[in-house]
N, C-alpha and C positions, 0 to 999 in steps of 0.2 A: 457481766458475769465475774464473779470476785472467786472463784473457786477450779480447781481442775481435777478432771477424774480421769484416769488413764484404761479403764474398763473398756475393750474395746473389742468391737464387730467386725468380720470379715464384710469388705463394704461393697461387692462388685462392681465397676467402671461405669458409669452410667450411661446412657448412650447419647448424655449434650455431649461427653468428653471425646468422643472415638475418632470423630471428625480431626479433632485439634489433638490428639494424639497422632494418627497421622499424618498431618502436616507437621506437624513439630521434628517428626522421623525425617521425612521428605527434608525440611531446611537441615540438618545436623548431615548429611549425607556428602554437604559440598567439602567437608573438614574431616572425611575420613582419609581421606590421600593423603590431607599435609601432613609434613615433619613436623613445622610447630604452629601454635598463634601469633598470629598477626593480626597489629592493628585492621589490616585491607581485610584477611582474610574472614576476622570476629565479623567486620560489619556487612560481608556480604550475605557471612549465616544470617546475623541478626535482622536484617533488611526482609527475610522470608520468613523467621520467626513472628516480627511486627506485622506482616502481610497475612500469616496463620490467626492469629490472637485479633486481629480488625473483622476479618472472616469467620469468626467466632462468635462474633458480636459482641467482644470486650471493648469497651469507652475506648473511641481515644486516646485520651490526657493518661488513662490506666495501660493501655500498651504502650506508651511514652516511657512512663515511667520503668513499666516492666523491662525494658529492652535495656535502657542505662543501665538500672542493676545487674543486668544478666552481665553487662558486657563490663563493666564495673570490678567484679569478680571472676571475669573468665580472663581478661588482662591484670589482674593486679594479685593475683593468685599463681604460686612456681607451680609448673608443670612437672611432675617427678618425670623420671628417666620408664618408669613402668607403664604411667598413664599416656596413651594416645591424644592428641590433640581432641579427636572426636568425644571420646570418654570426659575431656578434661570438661567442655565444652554443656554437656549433659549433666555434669556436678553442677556448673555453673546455673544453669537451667533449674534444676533439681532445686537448688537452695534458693530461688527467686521464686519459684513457685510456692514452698515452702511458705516464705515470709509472705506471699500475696494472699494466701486463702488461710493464714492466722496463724501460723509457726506451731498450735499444738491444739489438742481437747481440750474442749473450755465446756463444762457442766456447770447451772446452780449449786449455790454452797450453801442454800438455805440455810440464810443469818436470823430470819423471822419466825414465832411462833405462833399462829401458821407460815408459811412462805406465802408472799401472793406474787402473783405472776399474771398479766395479763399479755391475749392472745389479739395482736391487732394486722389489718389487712382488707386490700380490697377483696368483691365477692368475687367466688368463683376462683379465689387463691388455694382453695382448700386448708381453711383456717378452722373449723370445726370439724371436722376428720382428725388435723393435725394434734389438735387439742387433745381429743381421746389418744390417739398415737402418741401423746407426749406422757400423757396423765399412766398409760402402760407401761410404756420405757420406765420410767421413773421408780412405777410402780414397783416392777419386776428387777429392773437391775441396780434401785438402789434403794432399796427397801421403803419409800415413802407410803404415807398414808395421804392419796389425792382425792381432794373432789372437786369435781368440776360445777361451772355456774352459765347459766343458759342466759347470757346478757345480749343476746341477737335478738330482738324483740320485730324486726323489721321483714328478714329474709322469712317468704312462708316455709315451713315446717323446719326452719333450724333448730328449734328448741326440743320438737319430737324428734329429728334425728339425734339431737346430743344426748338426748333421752334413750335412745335406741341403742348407742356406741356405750352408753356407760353400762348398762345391763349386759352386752356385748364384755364387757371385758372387765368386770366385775368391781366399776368404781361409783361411786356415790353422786349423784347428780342435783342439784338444787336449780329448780325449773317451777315455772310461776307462771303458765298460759294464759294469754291473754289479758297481762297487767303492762302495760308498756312502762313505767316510771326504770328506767333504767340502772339510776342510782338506788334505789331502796330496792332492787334485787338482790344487786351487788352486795349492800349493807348485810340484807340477812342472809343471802350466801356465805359469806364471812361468819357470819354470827353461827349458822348452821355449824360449817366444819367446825367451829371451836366445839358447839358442843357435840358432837361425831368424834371427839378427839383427833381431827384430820390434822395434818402439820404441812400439807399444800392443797391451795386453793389456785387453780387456773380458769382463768375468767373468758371466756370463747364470747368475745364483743362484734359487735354490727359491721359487717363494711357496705359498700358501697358499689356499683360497676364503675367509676370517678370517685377521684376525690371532690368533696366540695365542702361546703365551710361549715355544716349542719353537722354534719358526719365529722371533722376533725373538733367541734368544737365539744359535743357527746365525750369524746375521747379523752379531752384534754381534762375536762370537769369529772371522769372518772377516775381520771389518773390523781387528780388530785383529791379526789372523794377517798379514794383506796390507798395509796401510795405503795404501788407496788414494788417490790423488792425488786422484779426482772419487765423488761415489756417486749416481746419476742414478737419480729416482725414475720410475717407468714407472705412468702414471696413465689410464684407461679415459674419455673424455671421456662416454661415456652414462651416468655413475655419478654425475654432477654433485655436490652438497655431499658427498655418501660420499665421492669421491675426496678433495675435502678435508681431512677427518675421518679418514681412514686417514694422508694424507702428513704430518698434524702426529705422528700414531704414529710412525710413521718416521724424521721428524726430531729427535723427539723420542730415539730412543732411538740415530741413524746419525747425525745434523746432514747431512743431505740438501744436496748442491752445486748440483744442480738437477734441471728436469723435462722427462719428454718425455709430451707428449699422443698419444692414442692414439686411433683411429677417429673422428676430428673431420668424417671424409662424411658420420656418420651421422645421427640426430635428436637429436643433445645438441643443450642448451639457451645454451652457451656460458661457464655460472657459475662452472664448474671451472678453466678459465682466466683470469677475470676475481679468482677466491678464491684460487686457490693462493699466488699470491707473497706477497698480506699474510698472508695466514694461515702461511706457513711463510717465508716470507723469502726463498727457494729461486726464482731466474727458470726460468720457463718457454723451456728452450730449443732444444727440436726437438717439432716435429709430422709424426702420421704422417698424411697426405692418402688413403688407399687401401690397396689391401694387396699392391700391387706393388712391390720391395725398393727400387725409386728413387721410390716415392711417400714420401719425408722432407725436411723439408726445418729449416734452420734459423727461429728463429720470428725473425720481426720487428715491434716492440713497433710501429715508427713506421708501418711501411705496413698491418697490420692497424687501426690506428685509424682510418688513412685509407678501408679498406674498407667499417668497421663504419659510419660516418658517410657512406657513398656516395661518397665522394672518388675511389675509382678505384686502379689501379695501373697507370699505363700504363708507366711506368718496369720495372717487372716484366714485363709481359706485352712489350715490346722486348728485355730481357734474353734471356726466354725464347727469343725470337723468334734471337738472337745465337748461343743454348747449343744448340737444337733442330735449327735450318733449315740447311739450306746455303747459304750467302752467296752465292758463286757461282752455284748456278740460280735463287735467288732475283732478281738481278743480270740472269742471262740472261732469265727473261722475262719479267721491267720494261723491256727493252728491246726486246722484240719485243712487249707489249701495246704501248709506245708509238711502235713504229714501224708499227702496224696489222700485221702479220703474225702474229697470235695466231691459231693453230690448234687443234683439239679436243685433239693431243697434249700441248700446253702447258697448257689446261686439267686435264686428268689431272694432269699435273707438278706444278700450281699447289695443285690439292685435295692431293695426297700431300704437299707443305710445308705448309698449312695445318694439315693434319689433325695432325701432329707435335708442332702447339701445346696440344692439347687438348682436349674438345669446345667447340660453340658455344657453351657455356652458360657455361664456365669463361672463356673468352674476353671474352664479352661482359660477365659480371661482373665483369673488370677494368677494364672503360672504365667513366668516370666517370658517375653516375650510370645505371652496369651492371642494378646491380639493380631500379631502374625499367624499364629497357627490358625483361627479363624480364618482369615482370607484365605489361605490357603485350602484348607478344606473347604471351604463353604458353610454354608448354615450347618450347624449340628442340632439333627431334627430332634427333638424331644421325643417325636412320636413314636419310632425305634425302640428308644426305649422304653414306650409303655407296648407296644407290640410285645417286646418280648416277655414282660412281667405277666401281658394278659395271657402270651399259650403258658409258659411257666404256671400260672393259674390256674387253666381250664385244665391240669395232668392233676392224674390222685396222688396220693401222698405215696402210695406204693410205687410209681411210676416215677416219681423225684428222686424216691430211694432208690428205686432199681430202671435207672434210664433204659439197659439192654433190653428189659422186656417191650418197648415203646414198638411194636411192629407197625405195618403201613395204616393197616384198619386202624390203632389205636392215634394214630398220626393222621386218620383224616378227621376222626371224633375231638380232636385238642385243636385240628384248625376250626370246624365248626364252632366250638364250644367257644374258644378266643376270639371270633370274630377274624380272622387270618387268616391266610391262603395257605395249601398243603408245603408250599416253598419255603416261606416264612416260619413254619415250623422246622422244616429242613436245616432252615438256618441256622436258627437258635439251636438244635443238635448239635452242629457243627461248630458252633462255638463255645460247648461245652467241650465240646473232646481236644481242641484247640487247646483250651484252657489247665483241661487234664493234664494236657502231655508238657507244656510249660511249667506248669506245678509240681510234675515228678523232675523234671530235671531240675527246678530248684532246690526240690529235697535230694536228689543223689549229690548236688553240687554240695549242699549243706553238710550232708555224710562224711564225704572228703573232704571239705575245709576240719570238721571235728577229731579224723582219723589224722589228718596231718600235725593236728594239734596234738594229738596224743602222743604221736612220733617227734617232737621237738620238745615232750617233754612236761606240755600240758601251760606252755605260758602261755599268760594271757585267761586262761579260765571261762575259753568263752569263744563265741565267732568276734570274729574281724570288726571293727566300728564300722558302724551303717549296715552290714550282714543281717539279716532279721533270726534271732537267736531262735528259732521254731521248728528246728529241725528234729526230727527225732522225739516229741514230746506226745506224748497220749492223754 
């Protein structure tokens, strides 16, 4: 990849990492005591770090290495007088992490008129999913005109599903059932997008459940039939050191430009990510989060480390918050919670924006030290919150507007209606009025921050930084 985009995704923690995010916690814990670093003390952390990351099912020779750097920079770096050893310790960490999963966003810089890009991998990596997932991204966040080409000729119904995904997500498809000649697909693939005026062609090729010599040999002869500008390895994140151990096959025999991880929801361990760059050289730079076609997203070396170590992504989850919500109603009712005029219909309003962000769990895994509060609380059931949206649903619009008329009979008609217990509505009452009475004491607080302002004279022209300036507005 010869180009970098800084266009970037609230990315949530995935769940190979959670494991090795707390272990990583666990080892930094024996250096919250000490006054400073030491030699003894670095390598008793790092000893449980290396113990975390082998448990992770990162290579070896790649937790070797990781642990030198760490330690490398966590002794050869001054300790200020502000930072604690533990903190200092976690930078250290922090910036080896960093440099192991690529130091930044690495995108295509489409140098080609078309771009060609081919998609390679064994089966069952999710490499024709990913293709459509990529050919989208691309689409939508960087203005490209993609078509995709159905060079699977092997796997039954690859080619109708690529067929399926590109009408799905409205990209042009070049598909040839039932001709097996692989290269003269390719060819008029190519030749298609030229004339479509396409300026990226992503070629979704054959794989395999093994590698074997049939199948690398197919590849090598297309690679050189096309000469593709990129050749993106398509890697199964629950396949842990195997995926690694196949992508140096690949590179080995393609010189791999780079990688996109694949089912990182599921119970990987996180090692395949943390091995692949050194083990092939090749960044890691798109993961698939889900298996909905805009669950991808570009990886990012620096706020994934910040995850892995609990640091947070609040940065991301505001982005999100930017790319998801509507500004505007978000806007409209920050000003009517703090003008105290927050009704149950705003409430609805409010869950339908929230819910846009993601589940709770994903949410709150991005606030800083996310993944503590998870353990602590427990699962944060999603399904609460659709309870609540659906009695907020089953009330009339009059009944949103005017909560007080909600009497018992109209409370046992909204639990029917919602599928909810009469309780469950009780509840959700109660957390409006809740809400209510929070909201007017924001606004009287806001009254008197303005009245005080007045009385000093009017400096400043405004609430307090971080104050949400919404008080008193109609």
């Amino acid at each position: 990849m010869q180009g970098s985009h800084r266009e970037r995704g609230g990315l949530p923690l995935p769940s190979m990492f959670e494991n090795l995010s707390r272990r990583l916690e666990e080892a930094m814990k024996s250096l919250r005591g000490e006054a400073r670093l030491t030699d003894e003390n670095v390598q008793s952390s790092l000893r449980d770090i290396r113990r975390a990351l082998l448990e992770a099912d990162v290579e070896l020779d790649v937790a070797k290495s990781f642990v030198s750097k760490a330690k490398e920079r966590a002794l050869g770096e001054t300790v200020t007088l502000s930072v604690n050893p533990g903190e200092h310790m976690v930078k250290a960490l922090h910036d080896t992490l960093i440099e192991t999963l690529g130091g930044e966003i690495r995108e295509p810089s489409f140098p080609g008129s078309p771009t060609l890009l081919m998609m390679v991998g064994l089966q069952g990596s999710g490499k024709t999913t990913s293709a459509a997932k990529l050919a989208l991204h691309l689409k939508e966040k960087r203005q490209r005109r993609p078509m995709l080409v159905a060079c699977d000729v092997y796997r039954p119904a690859a080619v109708e599903q690529l067929v399926v995904l590109g009408k799905k997500i409205g990209v042009p498809v070049h598909a040839e059932p039932g001709v097996k000649d692989v290269l003269a697909i390719a060819r008029r693939g190519r030749q298609a997008a030229r004339d479509q005026n396409c300026d990226l062609v992503i070629f979704d090729t054959a794989g395999r459940l093994h590698i074997d010599e049939t199948l690398m040999k197919e590849l090598e002869d297309l690679r050189r039939e096309l000469q593709p500008q990129d050749i993106l390895f398509v890697a199964d994140a629950m396949t842990g050191q195997e995926a690694v151990r196949v992508a140096k096959v690949f590179h080995d025999k393609l010189r791999i430009s780079g990688v996109v991880l694949t089912k990182t929801d599921g119970d990987a361990r996180g090692g395949a990510a943390l091995s692949l760059r050194e083990a092939t050289g090749a960044r890691l730079l798109y993961v698939g989060t889900g298996e909905a076609v805009t669950a991808f997203e570009p990886f990012d070396p620096q706020r994934m480390a910040g995850r892995i170590l609990g640091m947070g992504d609040v940065v991301g989850l505001v982005e999100r918050a930017q790319e998801r919500m509507d500004q505007g109603e978000v806007e409209r009712l920050g000003r009517k919670m703090f003008s105290n005029k927050f009704d149950l219909e705003d409430m609805l309003a409010q869950i339908r924006q929230v819910r846009k962000l993601g589940s709770l769990t994903e949410i709150v895994g991005m606030l800083p030290g996310g993944e503590k509060l998870k353990e602590k609380a427990g699962d944060l059931d999603q399904k609460q919150v659709l309870h609540v949206e659906a009695v907020l649903s089953s009330m009339t619009k009059q009944e949103r507007s005017s909560p007080k008329i909600i009497d018992g009979k109209r409370r046992a008609r909204i639990a029917k209606g919602s599928g909810t217990s009469l309780q469950q509505v009780n509840q959700v009452l109660k957390q409006y009025d809740q809400m209510k009475q929070m909201m007017a004491q924001f606004s009287k607080m806001g009254g008197r921050m303005k009245h005080l302002q007045k009385l000093a004279g009017g400096r400043g022209g405004g609430m307090p930084p971080g104050f949400p300036n919404l008080a008193g507005r109609r």
